[in-house]
VOGU-3710 file (C-alpha; in Angstrom, 3 decimals, decimal comma):
1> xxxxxxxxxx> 0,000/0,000/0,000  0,979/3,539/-0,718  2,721/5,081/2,377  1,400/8,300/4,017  3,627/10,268/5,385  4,893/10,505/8,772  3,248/12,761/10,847  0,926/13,535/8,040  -2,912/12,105/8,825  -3,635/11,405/5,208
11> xxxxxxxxxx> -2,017/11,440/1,724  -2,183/14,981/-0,439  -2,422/14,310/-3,793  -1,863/17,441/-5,927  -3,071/17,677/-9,098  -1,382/18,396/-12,429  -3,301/18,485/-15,696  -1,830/18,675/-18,438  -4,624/19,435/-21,105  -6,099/22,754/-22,548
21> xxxxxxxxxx> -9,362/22,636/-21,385  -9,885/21,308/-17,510  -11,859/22,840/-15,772  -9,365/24,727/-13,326  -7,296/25,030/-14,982  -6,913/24,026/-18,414  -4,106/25,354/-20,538  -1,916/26,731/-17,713  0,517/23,574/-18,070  -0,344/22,697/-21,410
31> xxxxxxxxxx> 3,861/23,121/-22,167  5,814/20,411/-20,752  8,298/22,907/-18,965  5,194/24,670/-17,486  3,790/21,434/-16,518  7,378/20,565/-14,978  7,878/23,172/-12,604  4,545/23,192/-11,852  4,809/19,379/-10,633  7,964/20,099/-8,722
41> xxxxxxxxxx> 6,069/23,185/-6,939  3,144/20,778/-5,914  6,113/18,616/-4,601  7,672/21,757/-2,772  4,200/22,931/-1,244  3,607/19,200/0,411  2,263/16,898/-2,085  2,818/13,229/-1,118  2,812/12,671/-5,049  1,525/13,860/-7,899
51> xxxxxxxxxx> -1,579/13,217/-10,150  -0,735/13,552/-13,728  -3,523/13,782/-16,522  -4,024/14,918/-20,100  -7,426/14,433/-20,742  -9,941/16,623/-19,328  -12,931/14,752/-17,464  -14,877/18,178/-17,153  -18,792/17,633/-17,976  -19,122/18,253/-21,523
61> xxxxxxxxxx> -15,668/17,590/-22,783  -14,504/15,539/-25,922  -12,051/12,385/-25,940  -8,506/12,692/-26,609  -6,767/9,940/-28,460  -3,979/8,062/-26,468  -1,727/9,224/-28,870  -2,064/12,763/-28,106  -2,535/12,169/-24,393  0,797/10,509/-24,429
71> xxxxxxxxxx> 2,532/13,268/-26,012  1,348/15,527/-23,056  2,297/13,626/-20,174  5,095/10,967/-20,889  7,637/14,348/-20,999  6,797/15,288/-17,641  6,076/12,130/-15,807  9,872/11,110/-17,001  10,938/14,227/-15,764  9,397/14,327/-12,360
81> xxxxxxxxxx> 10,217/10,749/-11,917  13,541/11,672/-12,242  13,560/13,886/-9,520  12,421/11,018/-7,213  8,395/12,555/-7,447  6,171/9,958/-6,563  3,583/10,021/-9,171  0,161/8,722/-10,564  -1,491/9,181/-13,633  -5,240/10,013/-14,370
91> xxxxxxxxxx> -6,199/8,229/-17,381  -9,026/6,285/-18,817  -6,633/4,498/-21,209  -5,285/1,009/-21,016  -2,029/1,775/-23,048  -1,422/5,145/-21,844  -1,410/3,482/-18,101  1,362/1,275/-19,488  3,342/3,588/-20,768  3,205/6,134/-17,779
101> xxxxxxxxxx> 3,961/2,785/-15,761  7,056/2,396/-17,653  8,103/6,411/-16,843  7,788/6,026/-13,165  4,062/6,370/-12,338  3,300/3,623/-8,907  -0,888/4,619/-9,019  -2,881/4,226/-12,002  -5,737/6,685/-11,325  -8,474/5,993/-13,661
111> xxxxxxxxxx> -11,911/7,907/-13,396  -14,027/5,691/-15,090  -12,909/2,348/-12,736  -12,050/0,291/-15,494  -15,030/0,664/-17,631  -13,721/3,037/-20,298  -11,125/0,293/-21,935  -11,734/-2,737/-21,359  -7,989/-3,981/-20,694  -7,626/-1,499/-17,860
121> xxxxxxxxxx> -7,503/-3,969/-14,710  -5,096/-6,696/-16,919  -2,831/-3,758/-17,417  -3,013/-2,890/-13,532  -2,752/-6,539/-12,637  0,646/-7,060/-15,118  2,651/-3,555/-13,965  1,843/-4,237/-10,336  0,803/-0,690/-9,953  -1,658/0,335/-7,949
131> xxxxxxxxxx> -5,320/0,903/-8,920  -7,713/3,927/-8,295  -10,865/2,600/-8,954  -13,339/5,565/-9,045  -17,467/5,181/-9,456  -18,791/6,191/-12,737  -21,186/5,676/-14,834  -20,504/7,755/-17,913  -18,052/10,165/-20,031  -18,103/13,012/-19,765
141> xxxxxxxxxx> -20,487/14,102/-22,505  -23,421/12,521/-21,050  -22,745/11,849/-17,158  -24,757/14,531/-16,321  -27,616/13,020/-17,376  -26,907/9,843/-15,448  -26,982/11,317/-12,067  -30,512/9,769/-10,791  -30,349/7,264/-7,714  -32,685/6,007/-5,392
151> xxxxxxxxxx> -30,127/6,603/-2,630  -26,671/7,724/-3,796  -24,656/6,711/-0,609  -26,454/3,281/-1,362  -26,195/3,104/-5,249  -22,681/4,374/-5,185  -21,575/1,377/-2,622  -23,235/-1,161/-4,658  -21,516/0,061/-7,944  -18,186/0,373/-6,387
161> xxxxxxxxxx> -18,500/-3,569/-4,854  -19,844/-4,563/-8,453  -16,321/-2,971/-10,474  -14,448/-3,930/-7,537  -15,076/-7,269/-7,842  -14,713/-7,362/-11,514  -11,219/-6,018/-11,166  -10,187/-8,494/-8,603  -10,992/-11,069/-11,026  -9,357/-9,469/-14,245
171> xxxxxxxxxx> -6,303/-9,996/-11,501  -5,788/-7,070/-9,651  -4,976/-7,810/-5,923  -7,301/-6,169/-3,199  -4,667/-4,416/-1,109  -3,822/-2,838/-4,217  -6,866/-1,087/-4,683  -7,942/2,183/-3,659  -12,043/3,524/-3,990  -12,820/6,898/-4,980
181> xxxxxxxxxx> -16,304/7,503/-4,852  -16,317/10,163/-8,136  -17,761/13,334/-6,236  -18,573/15,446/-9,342  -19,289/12,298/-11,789  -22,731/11,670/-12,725  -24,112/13,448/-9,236  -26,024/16,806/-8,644  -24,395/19,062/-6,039  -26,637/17,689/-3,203
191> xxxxxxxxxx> -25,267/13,793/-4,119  -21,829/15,442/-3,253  -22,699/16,052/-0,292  -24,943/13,336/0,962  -21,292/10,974/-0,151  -19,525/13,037/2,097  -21,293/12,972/5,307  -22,216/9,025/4,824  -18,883/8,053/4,170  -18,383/5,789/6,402
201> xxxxxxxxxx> -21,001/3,565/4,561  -18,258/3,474/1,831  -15,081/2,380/3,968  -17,279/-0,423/5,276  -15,664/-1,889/1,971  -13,114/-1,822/3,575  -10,894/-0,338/0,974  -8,736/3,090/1,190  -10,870/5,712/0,645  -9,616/8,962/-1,762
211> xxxxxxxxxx> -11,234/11,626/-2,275  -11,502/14,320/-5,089  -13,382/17,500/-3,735  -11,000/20,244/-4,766  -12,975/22,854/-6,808  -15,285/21,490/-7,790  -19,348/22,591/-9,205  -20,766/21,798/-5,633  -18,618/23,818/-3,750  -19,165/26,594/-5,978
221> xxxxxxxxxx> -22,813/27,124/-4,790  -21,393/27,843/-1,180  -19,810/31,167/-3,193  -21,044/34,168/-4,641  -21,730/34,396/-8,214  -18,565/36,573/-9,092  -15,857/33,771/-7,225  -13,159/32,074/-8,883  -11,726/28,440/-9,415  -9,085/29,513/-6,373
231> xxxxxxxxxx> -12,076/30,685/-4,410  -13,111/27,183/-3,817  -9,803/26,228/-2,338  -10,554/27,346/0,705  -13,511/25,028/1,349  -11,194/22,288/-0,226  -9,317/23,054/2,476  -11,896/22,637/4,977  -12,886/19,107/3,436  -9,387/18,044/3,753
241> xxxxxxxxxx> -9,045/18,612/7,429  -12,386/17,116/8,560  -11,677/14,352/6,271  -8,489/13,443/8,202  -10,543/13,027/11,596  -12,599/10,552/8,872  -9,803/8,251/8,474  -9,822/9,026/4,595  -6,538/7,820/3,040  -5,794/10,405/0,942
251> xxxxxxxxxx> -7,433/13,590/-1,039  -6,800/14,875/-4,299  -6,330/18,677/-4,301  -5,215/21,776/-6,862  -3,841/24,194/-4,298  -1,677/21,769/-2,076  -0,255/24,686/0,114  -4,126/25,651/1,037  -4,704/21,938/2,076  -1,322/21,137/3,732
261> xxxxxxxxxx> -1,635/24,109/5,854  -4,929/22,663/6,826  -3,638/19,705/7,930  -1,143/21,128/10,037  -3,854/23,342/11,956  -5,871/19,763/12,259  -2,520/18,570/13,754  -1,803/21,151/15,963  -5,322/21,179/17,325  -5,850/17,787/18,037
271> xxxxxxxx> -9,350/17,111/18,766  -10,519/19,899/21,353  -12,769/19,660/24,687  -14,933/22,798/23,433  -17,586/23,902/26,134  -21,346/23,685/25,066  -23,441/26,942/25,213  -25,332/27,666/28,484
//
């Protein structure tokens, strides 16, 4: 299993996309030397490793072809490997998992839990590396309209057991998986949520639990109307810390300094005796 840190509760993942059109923060490190430093600032600011994508996942946006996803991130996952980054790699593609494998990458992140390509979980179960399985139930062109549930907390469990199982038996061992429940994928703001304060219906799995709140649509509506991407860090922050006390494994952030700073309040607080109003 992936260490965390000493002396850190959970495991920061910082985020790195590589594409021209995320959501965040699409086209900032669309050049690999961009891309570069920005991975080794992530690393600087407290990331236990890095998340490396170059397709977007936002709702509404169009495939890439491996090819060209390739070109964007093989550069800089060789290069931060090189500086002794730990590293995964968000991708929906069997080959470009691989290939990222083969430049250094130890997590295979992929947002669609093996159901994009159907030789996902064989190449997860070959490399060894470990596997991210995320719920999901569509790209991103249509996953908005496949956000109804009787019960989200409920439907989400049962969807994550049913893929989970299916890895196990394309081969991938158990205590290399990790569950993501896909806050943001095929859920209204209000499912967000709802997975949040019910998650410990989801590490009765009994899998590591990561989670992917940073920025995204739902934490928006806490905001006024005029408030930017790095507006929602700070309630990304606030996730992150209560998470900890959660016993989540890890969370996937953009602003890593916002979230590590966080942690370190969580840390230095401990878990005060407050007294109750008369």
């Amino acid at each position: 299993m992936t260490e965390i840190l000493p002396g850190r509760p959970m495991l920061v993942m910082g985020i790195l996309n590589v594409t021209p059109n995320s959501f965040s923060d699409g086209g900032r490190y669309l050049d690999h030397a961009a891309a570069i430093a920005h991975g080794r600032r992530l690393a600087a600011d407290g990331a236990d490793l890095i998340d490396v994508g170059g397709e977007s996942t936002r709702p509404g946006a169009e495939r890439v072809g491996s090819a060209e996803e390739q070109r964007r991130i093989l550069p800089v996952l060789r290069a931060l490997s090189a500086d002794g980054i730990r590293l995964s790699v968000d991708t929906m593609n069997a080959d470009t998992a691989r290939a990222s494998v083969d430049a250094g990458v130890e997590i295979i992140n992929d947002v669609s839990g093996g159901l994009a390509d159907p030789q996902m979980a064989l190449v997860a179960a070959e490399t060894g590396a470990m596997f991210l399985l995320s719920h999901w139930r569509a790209h991103s062109t249509e996953m908005d309209s496949r956000s109804n549930y009787d019960d989200v907390v409920s439907d989400v469990r049962a969807e994550l057991v049913r893929q989970l199982a299916a890895v196990e038996a394309a081969g991938v061992a158990r205590e290399r998986i990790i569950l993501d429940p896909g806050l943001g994928f095929a859920k209204a703001s209000d499912h967000n949520w709802q997975i949040l304060s019910r998650l410990d219906e989801l590490q009765s799995i009994g899998l590591p639990l990561l989670i992917g709140a940073s920025r995204k649509r739902f934490l928006g509506t806490l905001l006024d109307g005029d408030a930017t991407m790095a507006d929602r860090d700070l309630p990304t922050a606030v996730i992150s810390a209560l998470l900890a006390d959660a016993g989540i494994w890890g969370v996937r952030v953009h602003n890593v300094r916002a979230t590590a700073v966080a942690l370190d309040v969580r840390k230095r607080l401990g878990r005060p005796s407050l007294p109750r109003p008369a």
